[in-house]
VOGU-3710 file (C-alpha; in Angstrom, 3 decimals, decimal comma):
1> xxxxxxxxxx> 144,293/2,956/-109,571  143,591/6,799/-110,562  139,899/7,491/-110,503  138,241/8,326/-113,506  137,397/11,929/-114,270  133,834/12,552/-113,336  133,556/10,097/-110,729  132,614/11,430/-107,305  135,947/9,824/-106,116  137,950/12,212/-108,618
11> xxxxxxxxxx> 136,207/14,943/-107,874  136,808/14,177/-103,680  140,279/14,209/-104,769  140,099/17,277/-106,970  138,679/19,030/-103,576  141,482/17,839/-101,468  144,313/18,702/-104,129  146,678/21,396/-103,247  149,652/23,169/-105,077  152,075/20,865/-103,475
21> xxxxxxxxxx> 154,981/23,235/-104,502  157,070/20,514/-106,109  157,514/18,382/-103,219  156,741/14,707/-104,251  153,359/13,063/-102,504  155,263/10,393/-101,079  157,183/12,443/-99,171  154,195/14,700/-97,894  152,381/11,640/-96,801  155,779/10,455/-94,916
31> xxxxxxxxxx> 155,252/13,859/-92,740  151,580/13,154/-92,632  152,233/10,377/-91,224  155,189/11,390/-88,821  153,209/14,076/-87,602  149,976/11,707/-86,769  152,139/9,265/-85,073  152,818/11,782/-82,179  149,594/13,052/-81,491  147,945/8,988/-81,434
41> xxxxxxxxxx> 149,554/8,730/-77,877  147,419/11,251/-76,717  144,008/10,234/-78,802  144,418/6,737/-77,372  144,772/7,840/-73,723  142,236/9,878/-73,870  139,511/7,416/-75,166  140,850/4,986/-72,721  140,251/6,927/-69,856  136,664/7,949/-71,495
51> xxxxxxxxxx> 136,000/3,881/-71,492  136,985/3,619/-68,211  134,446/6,205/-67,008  132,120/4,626/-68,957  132,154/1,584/-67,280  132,468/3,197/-64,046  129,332/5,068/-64,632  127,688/2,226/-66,431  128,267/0,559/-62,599  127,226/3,129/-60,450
61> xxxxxxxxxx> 124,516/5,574/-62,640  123,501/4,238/-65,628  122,667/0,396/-64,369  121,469/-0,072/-68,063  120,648/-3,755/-69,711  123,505/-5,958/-69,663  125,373/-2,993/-67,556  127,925/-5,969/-66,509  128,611/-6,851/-70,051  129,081/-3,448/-71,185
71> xxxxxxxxxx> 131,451/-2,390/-68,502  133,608/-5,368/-69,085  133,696/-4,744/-73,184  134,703/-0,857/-71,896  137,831/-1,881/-69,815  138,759/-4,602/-72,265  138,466/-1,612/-74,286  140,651/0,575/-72,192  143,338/-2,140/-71,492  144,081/-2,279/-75,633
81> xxxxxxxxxx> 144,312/1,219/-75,893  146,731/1,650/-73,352  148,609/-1,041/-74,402  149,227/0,569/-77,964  149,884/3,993/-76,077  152,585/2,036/-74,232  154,087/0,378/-77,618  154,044/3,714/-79,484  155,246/5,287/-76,252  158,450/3,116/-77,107
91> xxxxxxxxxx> 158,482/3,870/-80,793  158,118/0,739/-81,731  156,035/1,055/-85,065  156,619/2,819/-87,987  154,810/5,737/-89,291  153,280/3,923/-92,033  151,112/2,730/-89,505  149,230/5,792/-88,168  146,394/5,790/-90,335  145,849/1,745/-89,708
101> xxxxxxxxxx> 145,936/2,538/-85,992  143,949/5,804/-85,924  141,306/3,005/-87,542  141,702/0,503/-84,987  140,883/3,198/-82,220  137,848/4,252/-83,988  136,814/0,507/-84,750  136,643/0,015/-80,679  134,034/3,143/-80,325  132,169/2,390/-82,835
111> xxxxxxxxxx> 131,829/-0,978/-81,838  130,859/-0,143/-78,197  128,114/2,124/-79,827  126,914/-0,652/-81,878  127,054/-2,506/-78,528  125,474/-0,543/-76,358  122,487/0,129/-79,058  121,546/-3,166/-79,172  121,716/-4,023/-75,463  119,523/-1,516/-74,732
121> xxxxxxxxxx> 117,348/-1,278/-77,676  116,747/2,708/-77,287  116,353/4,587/-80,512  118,167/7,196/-78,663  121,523/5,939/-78,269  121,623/6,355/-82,222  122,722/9,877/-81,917  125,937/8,814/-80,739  126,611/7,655/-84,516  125,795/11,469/-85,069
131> xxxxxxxxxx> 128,831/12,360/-82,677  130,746/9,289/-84,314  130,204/10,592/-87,926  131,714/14,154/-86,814  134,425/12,613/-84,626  135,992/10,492/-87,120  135,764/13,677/-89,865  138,493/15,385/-87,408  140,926/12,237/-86,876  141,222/10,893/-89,797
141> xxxxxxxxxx> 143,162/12,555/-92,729  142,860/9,725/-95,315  139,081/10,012/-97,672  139,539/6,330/-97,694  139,382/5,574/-93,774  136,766/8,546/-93,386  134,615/6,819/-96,458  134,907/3,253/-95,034  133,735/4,382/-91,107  130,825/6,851/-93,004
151> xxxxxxxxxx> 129,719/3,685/-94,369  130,102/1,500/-91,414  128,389/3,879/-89,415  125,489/4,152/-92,199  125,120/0,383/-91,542  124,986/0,312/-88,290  121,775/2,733/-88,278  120,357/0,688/-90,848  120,789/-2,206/-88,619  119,086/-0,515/-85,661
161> xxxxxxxxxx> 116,333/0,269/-87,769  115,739/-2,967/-88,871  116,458/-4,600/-85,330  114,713/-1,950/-82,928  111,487/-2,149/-82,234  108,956/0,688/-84,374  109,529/4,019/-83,169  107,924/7,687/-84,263  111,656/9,138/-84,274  113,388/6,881/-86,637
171> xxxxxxxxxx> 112,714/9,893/-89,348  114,304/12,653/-86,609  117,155/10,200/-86,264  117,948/9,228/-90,089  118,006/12,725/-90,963  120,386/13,668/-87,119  122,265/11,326/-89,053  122,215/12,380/-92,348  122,985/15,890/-91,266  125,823/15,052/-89,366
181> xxxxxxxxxx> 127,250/13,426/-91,980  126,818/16,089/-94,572  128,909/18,330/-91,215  131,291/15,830/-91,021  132,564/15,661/-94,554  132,521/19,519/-94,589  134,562/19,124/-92,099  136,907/16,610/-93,318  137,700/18,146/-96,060  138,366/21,598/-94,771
191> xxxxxxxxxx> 140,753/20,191/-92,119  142,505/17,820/-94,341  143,534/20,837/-96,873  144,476/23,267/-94,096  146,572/20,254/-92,359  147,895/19,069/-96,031  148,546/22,630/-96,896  150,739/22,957/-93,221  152,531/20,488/-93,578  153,356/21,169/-97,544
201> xxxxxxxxxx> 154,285/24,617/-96,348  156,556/23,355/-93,691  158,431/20,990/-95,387  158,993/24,206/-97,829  159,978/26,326/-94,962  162,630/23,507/-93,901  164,027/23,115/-97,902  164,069/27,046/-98,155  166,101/27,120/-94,306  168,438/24,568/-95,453
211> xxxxxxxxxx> 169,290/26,799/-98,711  169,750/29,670/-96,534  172,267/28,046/-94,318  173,789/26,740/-97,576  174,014/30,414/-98,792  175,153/31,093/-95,187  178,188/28,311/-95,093  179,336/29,546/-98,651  179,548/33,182/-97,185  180,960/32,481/-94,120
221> xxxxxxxxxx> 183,484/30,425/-96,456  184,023/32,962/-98,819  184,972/35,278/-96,022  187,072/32,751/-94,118  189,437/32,621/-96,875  189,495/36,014/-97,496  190,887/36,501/-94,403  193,632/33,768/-95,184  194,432/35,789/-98,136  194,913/39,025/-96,638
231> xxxxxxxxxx> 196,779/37,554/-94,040  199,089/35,279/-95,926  200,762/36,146/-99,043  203,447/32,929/-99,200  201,776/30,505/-101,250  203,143/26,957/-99,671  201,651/28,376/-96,616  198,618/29,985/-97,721  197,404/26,889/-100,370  197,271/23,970/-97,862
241> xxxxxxxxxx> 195,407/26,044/-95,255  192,736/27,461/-97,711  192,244/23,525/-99,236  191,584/22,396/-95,751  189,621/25,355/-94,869  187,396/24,538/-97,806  187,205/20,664/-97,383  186,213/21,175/-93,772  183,027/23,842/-94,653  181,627/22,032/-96,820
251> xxxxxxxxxx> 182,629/18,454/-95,565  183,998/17,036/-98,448  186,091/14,225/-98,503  188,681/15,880/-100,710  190,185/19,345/-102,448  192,661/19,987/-104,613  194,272/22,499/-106,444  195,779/21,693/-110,053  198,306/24,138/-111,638  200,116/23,348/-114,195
261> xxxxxxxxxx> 203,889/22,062/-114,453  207,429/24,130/-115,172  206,865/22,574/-119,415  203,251/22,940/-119,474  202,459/19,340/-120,211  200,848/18,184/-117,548  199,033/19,532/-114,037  200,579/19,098/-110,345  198,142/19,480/-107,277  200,286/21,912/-105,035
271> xxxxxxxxxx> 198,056/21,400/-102,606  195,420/19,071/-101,267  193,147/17,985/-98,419  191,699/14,660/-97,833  191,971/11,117/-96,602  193,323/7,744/-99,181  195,319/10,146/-101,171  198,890/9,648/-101,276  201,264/12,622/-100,302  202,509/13,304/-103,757
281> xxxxxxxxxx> 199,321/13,455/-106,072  200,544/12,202/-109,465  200,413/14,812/-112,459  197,150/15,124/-114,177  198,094/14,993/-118,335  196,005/18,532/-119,750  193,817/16,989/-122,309  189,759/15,614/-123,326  191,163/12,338/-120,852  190,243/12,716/-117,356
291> xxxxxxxxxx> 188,145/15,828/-115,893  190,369/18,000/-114,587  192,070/18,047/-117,711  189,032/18,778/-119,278  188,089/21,789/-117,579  191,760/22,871/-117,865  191,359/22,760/-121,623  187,405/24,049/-122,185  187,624/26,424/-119,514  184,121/26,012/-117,756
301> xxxxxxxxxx> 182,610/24,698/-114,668  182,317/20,777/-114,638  179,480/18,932/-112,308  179,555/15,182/-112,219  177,068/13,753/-110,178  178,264/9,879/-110,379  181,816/9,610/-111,606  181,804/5,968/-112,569  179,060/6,895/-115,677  181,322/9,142/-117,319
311> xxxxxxxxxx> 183,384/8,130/-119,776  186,046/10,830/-119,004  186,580/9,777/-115,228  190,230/8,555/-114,619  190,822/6,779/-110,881  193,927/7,673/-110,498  192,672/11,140/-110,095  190,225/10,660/-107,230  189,755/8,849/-103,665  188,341/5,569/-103,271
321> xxxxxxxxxx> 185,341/6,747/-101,862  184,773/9,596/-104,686  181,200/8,864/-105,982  180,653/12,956/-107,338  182,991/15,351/-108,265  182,726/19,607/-109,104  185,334/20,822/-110,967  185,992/24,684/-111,364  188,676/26,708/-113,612  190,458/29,153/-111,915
331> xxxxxxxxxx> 190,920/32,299/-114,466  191,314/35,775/-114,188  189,819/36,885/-117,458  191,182/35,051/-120,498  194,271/33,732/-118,602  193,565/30,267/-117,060  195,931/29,177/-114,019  194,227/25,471/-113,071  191,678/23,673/-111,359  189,796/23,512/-107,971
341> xxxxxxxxxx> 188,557/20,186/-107,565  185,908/18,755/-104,864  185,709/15,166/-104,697  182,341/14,143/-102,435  182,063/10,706/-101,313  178,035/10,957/-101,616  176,391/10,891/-105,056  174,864/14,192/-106,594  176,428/16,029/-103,801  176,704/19,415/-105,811
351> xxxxxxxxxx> 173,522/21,454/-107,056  173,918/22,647/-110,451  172,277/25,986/-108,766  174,935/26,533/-105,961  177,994/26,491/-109,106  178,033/30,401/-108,990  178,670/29,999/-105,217  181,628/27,986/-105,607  182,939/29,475/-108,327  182,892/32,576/-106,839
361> xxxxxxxxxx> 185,258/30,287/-103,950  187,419/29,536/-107,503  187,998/33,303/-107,689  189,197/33,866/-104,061  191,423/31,486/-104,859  192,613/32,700/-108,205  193,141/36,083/-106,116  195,674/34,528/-103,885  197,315/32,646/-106,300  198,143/36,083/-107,529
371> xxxxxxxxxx> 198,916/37,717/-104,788  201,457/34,975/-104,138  202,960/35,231/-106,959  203,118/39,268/-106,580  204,363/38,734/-103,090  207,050/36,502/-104,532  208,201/39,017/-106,996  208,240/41,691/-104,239  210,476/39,256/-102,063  212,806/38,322/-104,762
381> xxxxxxxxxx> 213,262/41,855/-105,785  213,774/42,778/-101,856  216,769/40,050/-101,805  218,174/41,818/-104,724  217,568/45,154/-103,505  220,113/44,843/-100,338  222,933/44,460/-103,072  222,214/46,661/-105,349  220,770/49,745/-103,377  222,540/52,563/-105,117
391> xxxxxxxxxx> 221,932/50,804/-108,900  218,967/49,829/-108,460  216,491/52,855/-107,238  214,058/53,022/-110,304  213,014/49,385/-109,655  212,451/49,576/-105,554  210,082/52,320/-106,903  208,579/49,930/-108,867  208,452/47,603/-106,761  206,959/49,881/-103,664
401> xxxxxxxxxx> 204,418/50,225/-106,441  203,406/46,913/-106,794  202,926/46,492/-102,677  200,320/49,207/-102,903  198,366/47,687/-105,658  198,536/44,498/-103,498  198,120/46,173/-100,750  194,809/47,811/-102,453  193,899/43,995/-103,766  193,901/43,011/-100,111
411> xxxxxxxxxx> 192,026/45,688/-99,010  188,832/45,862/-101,529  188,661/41,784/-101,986  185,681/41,728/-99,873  184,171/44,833/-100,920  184,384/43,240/-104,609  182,456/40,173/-103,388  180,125/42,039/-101,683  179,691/43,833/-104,933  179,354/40,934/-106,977
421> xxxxxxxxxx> 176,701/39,830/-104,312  174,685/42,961/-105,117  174,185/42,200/-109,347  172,194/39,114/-108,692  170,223/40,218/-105,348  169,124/43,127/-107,519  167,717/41,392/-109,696  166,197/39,178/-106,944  164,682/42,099/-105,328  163,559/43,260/-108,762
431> xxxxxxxxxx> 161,925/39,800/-109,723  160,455/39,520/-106,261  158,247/43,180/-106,451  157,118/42,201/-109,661  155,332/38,981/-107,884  154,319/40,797/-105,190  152,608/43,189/-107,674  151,226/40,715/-109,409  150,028/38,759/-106,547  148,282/41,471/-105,174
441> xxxxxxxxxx> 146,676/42,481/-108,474  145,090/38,771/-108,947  144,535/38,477/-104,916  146,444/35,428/-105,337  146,637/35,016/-101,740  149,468/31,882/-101,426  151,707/33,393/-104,169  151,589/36,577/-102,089  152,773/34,763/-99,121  155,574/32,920/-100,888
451> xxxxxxxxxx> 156,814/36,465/-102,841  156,930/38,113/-98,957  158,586/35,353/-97,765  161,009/35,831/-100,575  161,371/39,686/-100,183  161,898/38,958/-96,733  165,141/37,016/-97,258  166,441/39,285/-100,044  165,905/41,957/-97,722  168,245/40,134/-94,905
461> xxxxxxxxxx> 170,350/39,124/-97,885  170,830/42,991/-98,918  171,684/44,165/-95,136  174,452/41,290/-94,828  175,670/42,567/-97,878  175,598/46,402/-96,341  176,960/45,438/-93,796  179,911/43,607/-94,898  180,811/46,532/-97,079  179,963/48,663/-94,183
471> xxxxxxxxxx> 183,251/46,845/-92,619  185,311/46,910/-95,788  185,199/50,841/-96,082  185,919/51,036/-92,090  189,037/48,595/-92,473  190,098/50,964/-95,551  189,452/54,120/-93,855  186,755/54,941/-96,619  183,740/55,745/-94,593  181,950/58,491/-96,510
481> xxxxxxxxxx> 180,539/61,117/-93,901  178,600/64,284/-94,324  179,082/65,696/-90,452  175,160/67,935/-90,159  173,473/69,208/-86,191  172,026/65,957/-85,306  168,876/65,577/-82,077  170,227/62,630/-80,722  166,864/61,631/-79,320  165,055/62,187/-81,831
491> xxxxxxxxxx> 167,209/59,998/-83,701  167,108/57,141/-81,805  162,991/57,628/-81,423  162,977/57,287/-85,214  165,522/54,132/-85,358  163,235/52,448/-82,767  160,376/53,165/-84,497  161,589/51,822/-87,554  162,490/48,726/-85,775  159,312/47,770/-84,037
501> xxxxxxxxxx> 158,541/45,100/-86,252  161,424/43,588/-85,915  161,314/42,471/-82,583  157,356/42,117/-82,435  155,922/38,934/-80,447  158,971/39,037/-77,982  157,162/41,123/-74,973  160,079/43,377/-74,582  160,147/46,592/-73,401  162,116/49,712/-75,362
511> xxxxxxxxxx> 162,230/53,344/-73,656  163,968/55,990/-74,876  165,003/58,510/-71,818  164,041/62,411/-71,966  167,763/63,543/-71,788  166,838/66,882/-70,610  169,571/69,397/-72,000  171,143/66,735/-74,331  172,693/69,320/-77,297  173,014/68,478/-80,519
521> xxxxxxxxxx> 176,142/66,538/-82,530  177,610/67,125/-85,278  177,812/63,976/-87,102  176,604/61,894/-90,312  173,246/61,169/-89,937  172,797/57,772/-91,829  176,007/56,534/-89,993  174,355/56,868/-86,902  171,552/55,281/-87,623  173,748/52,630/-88,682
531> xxxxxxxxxx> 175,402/52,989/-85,043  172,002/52,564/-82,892  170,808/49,949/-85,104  173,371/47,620/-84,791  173,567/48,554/-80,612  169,668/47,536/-80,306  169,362/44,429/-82,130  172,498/43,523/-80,697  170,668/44,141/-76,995  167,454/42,727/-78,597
541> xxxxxxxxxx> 168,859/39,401/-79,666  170,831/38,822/-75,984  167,708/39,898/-73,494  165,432/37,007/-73,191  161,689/37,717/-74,053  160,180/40,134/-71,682  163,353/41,462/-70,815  163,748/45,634/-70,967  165,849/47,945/-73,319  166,954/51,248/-72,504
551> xxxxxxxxxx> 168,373/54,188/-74,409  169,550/57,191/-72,340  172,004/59,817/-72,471  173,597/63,219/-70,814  176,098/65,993/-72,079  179,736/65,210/-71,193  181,992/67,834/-69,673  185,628/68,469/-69,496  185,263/67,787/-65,539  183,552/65,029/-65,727
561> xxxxxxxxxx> 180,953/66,073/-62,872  178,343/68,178/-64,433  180,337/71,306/-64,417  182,980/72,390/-67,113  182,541/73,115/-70,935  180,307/71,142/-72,843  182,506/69,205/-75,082  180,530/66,094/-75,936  177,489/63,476/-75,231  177,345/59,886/-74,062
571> xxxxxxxxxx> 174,730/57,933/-74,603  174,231/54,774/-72,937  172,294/51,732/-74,580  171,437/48,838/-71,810  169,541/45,812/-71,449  168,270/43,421/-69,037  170,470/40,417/-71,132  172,858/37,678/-70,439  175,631/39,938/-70,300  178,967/39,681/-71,158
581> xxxxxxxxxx> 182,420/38,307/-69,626  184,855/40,611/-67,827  187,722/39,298/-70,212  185,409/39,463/-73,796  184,347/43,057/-73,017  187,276/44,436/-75,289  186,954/41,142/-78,040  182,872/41,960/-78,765  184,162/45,027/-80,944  185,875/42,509/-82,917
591> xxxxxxxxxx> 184,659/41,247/-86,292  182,925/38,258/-86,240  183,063/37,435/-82,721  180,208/36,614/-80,509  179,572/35,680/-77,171  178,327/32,233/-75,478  176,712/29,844/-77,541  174,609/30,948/-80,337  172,233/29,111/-81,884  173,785/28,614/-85,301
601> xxxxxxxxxx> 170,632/27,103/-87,601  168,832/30,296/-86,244  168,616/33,275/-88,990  167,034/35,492/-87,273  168,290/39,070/-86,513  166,057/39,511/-83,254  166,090/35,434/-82,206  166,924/35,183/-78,625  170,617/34,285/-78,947  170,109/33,725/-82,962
611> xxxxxxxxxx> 173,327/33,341/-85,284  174,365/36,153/-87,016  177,510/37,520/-88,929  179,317/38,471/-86,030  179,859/42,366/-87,341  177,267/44,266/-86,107  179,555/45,900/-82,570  182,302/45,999/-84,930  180,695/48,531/-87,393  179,255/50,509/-84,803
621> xxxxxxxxxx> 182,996/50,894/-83,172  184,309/52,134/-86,711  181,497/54,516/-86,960  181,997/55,666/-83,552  185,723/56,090/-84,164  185,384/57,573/-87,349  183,362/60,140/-85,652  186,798/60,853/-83,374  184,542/59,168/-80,021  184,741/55,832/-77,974
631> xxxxxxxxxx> 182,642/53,122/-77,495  183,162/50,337/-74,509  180,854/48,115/-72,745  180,532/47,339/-69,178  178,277/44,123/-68,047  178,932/42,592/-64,109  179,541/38,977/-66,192  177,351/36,478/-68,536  174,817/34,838/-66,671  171,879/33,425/-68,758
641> xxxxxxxxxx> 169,497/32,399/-65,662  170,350/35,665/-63,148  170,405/37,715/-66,806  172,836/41,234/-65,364  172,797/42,862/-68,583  175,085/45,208/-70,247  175,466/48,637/-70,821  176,804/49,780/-73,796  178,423/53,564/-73,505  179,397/55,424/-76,715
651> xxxxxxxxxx> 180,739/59,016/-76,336  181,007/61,602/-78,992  182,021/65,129/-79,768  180,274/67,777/-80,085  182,176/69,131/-83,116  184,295/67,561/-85,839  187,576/68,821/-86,373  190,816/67,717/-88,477  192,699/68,088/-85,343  190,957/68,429/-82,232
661> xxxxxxx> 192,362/69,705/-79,223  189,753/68,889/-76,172  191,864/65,435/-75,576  189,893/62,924/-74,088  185,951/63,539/-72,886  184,857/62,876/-69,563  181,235/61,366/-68,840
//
């Protein structure tokens, strides 16, 4: 029953409210409990070994009235609380009960209180319902249990009063009492909303993780079968492997892809992925009957979270086991070319939220789909081209045409997405400053947190976007660069700087060497920031906390011992990491790859061993190259308990030229 409004009850709860940040108070009371269930081990050893010394003392120092009797009620006291640390020791209670046992363990105190008062009949073992009042204020997290044992304890001083002989101090002690009390529910309440407000905030953080590594599958996805479509142009071989490719990311339990037949009457799945289908999926009639000819005819996204309640559901077009189904046209401006369907075998298994995500999937599709069918045309022309060589000139122009607009296609797909990524996370980034602003304005202190936290993952969201783009411009060959005198060392000082916060709380150790008579580079100055960025969070995220980090660096001659003209620098970038494997030394250059086991539900960028995108060494090796130098690691192996480290060497030029002619610099 809700309490009225102006009781005290409604008000206690009015104190204890909090912005629970949608999350339903069933399920915050689930974690409540969760989280009390581990610590009640602990509170029950503890106050068994307390009863134990109790009776020990009460046997050796004390010798108070009835000292027998109370002893005895103290290790019968002990014996059940070890006996429930034992049985939730074994898990063998449910959560639901933590409160009811958190109760039980108070009950036993109180009651040898209550025990030991009347035994002895001293007015001043009554302030141990003082210590009782502000004990139970810090266990308990339910008003209820902390109201019922206030009140218990009330009666039990009103029962010594009434029982105990007269005494001068029973004012002193009603008002002890009173007092504590008053501390007590301070205290209660203040604990319960800062542990209510935790454990709000960390079921949050969990929801807003799991999102990310949504956002993070879909990327990686997105990314996967871009690769598959710049690698593979023949459409029976490219369709199949990006259907299982999808059904396998995002563990579906099937994937199809509807085009439509030779008379355009019907749809034909020309490829799928999933189990209880049979090899040949029968044609799907384009029409208002059955959902993938729906979305074939109106064109737009469909999202079905239980296909047995609607009407247009046909079984003959799904698994078994299909409970949910997202449907998504694949079109290239007005044209329409069919349907990418994902059949889940788990109702609602598709947010209505995460549709641009997939659909953006639909697109990569609709891309190779068209590059297949260019590819085809290029291949059928080529067939006829070895016949008719001499006749046919003006179309193998044409046709050399067409393979560098698909060749062009290939090349800026990701770039595109990346692109496409940007729109929205503007206007993310713009949304977010104008909470921040706001938050700060109004000192709304938990908004404030919540718009950082936000910022904070647009921000990451921004540099993966950077730095994808940063790769599509070095596999085109596009890198803008604007070649200036750069101070190496002063450089690198200012990228470190700029990255202090980044690593913070991880104890390690940075230095930047003095490289006495280091001369200056000519090279693009935001490219190698780029370049020493990417080299010390890579060496930041593979040295364990309180590892060091070293940046140093010396002029490189055309002897290679000191002597010689001046024809470049190398700079050297090592750690006190895991290292790396003799035979992945030439493979950590390579996009996407990383070494040992990362931990993949980890996002972030300075993490010991955190994911990541896999991209970072490969950017700085195209900015490096682009910059006519060399780059190459050397590490004595991966070790994660001996930790060798690696040293990462990257040699440039002094000067830039079209064509130069120093050949290769020696360190």
């Amino acid at each position: 029953m809700k309490p009225s409004v102006g009781s005290k009850r409604y008000y206690l709860s009015d104190l204890l409210s909090l912005d629970s940040y949608g999350i339903p108070d069933d399920q915050v009371q689930a974690a409540i409990n969760h989280s009390l269930m581990k610590y009640l081990p602990f509170m029950y050893g503890v106050v068994g070994f307390f009863f134990v010394a109790y009776a020990v003392l009460q046997l050796t120092v004390l010798r108070e009235t009835q000292a027998a009797l109370m002893a005895a009620v103290a290790l019968g006291s002990a014996a059940l609380m070890f006996v429930v640390v034992v049985i939730l020791r074994r898990g063998a209670l449910p959560d639901t009960w933590a409160e009811p046992l958190t109760a039980f363990g108070a009950a036993l105190v109180l009651a040898s209180i209550v025990l030991r008062a009347q035994l002895t009949m001293n007015p001043n073992q009554v302030a141990n319902l003082a210590l009782f009042l502000f004990a139970i204020a810090i266990i308990f997290v339910s008003p209820f249990w902390y109201g019922l044992f206030s009140l218990l304890t009330l009666g039990a001083l009103l029962l010594a009063i009434f029982t105990f002989p007269p005494s001068p101090d029973w004012p002193y002690f009603v008002v002890v009492t009173l007092a504590a009390m008053a501390t007590g529910l301070l205290a209660h309440v203040v604990r319960v909303r800062a542990y209510r407000h935790t454990v709000i905030l960390r079921i949050v953080e969990r929801d807003q993780r799991q999102a990310l590594q949504m956002l993070t599958l879909q990327l990686h996805t997105a990314v996967a079968v871009g690769q598959r479509i710049t690698s593979i142009l023949d459409q029976e071989a490219l369709l199949p492997q990006v259907a299982e490719l999808i059904r396998q990311q995002y563990q579906v339990c099937y994937v199809g892809l509807f085009l439509p037949d030779g008379r355009g009457e019907g749809l034909t799945a020309v490829a799928h992925s999933g189990m209880y289908m049979d090899a040949q999926a029968p044609p799907v009639q384009v029409g208002r009957h059955g959902l993938v000819g729906w979305v074939m005819q109106h064109r737009r996204p469909l999202r079905v979270d239980n296909v047995l309640q609607d009407s247009r559901f046909k079984p003959e077009e799904a698994t078994p086991r299909t409970q949910s189904q997202l449907l998504l046209p694949l079109k290239i401006g007005d044209q329409m070319w069919g349907v990418l369907d994902l059949q889940s075998n788990r109702s609602a298994a598709f947010a209505e939220e995460e549709i641009p995500a997939y659909q953006l999937l639909a697109d990569q599709v609709v891309i190779a789909l068209e590059n297949a069918r260019l590819y085809g045309e290029v291949k059928q022309f080529n067939q006829e081209l070895e016949q008719k060589v001499t006749e046919r000139t003006q179309a193998l122009q044409a046709a050399y045409a067409r393979l560098e607009r698909l060749d062009k296609t290939k090349a800026d797909f990701i770039t595109i997405a990346s692109h496409e990524l940007r729109t929205p996370l503007t206007i993310v980034n713009f949304n977010t400053q104008m909470i921040l602003e706001a938050a700060r304005d109004e000192e709304h202190g938990e908004y404030l947190k919540w718009a950082q936290g936000i910022n904070r993952g647009v921000q990451r969201m921004e540099e993966v976007v950077e730095n994808i783009l940063d790769v599509a411009k070095i596999d085109s060959r596009a890198l803008d660069l604007f070649m200036s005198p750069l101070n190496m060392r002063f450089l690198i000082q200012q990228v470190v700087r700029r990255l202090e916060r980044e690593w913070a709380g991880r104890q390690l150790v940075i230095s930047v060497a003095e490289m006495p008579g280091l001369p200056e580079v000519e090279a693009d100055a935001e490219a190698m920031e780029k370049l020493f960025t990417h080299l010390l969070m890579n060496a930041v995220k593979y040295t364990p906390d309180g590892g060091f980090i070293r940046v140093d660096g010396r002029a490189a001659t055309t002897s290679g011992n000191g002597s010689g003209e001046v024809i470049g620098v190398e700079l050297i970038v090592s750690d006190t990491g895991i290292g790396i494997a003799p035979d992945v030394q030439e493979l950590v250059f390579e996009k996407f790859f990383q070494t040992g086991k990362v931990n993949q539900h980890s996002s972030g960028k300075t993490t010991f061993k955190g994911g990541g995108s896999g991209i970072g060494l490969a950017i700085a090796r195209g900015i490096v190259e682009a910059h006519n130098g060399r780059i190459w690691v050397e590490s004595a192996g991966y070790d994660e308990t001996e930790c060798p480290g690696s040293a990462f060497h990257v040699m440039l030029p002094i000067r830039q030229s079209a064509h130069p002619d120093h050949g290769e610099i020696s360190a």
